[in-house]
Kinemage of the C-alpha trace (Angstrom):
@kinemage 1
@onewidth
@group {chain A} dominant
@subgroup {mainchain}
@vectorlist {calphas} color= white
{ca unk a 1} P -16.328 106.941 -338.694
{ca unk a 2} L -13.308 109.025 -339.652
{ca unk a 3} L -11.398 106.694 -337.122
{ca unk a 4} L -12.175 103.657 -338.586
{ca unk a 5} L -11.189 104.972 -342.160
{ca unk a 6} L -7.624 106.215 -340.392
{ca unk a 7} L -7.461 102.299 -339.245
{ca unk a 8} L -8.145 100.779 -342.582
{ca unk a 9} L -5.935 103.255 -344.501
{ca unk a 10} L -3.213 102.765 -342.229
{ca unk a 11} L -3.699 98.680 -342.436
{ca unk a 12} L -3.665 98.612 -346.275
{ca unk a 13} L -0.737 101.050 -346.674
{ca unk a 14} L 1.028 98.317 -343.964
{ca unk a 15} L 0.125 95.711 -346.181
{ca unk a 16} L 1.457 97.424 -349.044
{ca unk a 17} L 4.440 98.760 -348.023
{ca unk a 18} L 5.612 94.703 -347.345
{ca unk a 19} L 6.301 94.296 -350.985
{ca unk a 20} L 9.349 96.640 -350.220
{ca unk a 21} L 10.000 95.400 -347.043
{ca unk a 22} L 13.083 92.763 -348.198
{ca unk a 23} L 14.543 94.813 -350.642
{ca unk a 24} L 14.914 98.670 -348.959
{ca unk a 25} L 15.879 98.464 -344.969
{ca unk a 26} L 15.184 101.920 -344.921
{ca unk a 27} L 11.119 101.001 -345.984
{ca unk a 28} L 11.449 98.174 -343.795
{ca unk a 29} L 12.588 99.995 -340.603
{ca unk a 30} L 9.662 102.548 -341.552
{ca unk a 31} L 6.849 99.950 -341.634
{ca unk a 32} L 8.324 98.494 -338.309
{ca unk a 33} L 7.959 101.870 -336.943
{ca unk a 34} L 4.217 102.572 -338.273
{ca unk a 35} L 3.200 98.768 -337.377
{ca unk a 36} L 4.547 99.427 -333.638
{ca unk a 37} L 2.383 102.946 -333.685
{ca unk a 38} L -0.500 100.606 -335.177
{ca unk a 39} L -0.661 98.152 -332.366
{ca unk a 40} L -0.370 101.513 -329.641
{ca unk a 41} L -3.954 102.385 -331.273
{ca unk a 42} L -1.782 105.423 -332.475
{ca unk a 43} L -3.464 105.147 -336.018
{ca unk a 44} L -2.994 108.544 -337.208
{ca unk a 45} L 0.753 108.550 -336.536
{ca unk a 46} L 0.979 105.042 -337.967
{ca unk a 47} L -0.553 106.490 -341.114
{ca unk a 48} L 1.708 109.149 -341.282
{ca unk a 49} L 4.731 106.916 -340.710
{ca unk a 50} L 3.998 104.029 -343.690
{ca unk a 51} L 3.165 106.981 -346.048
{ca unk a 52} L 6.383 109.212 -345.570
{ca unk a 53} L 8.210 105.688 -345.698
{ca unk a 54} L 6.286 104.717 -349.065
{ca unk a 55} L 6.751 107.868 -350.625
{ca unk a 56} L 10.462 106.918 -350.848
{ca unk a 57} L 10.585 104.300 -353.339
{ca unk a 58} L 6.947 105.058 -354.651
{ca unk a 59} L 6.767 109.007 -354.834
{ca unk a 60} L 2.840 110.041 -354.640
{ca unk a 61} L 1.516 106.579 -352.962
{ca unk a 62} L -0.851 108.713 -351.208
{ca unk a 63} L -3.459 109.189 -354.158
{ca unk a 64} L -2.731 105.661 -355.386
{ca unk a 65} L -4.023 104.084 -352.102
{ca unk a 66} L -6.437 106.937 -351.213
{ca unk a 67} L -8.167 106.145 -354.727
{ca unk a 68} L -7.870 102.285 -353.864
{ca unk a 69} L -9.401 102.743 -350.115
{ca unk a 70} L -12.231 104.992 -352.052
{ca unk a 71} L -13.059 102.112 -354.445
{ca unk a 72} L -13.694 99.613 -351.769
{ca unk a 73} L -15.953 101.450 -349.962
């Protein structure tokens, strides 16, 4: 269970992150990064990857989508 909440919080923060991707390389190289981890089944890295690469142009991201995920559930 706690894996497939890892997978689905990694996916959305992917998802989100793209908004960035065109206008911040630095964002863009990061979600490159987390969506090659994502495809390894290296989830938990991945996670940690888009979120550190988020928190640059959107400082505390983390709550934001951990409140989102939490809603949809």
């Amino acid at each position: 269970k706690e894996l497939l909440k890892t997978v689905k919080f990694a996916e959305m923060a992917i998802v989100y992150g793209n908004r960035y991707r065109s206008s911040n390389t630095e964002v863009e190289m990061g979600l490159i990064s987390a969506s090659k981890a994502f495809y390894k089944g290296d989830y938990k890295n991945s996670l940690e990857i888009v979120l550190n690469t988020l928190n640059i142009v959107e400082p505390g991201i983390h709550k934001k989508l951990l409140s989102k995920m939490e809603k949809e559930v």
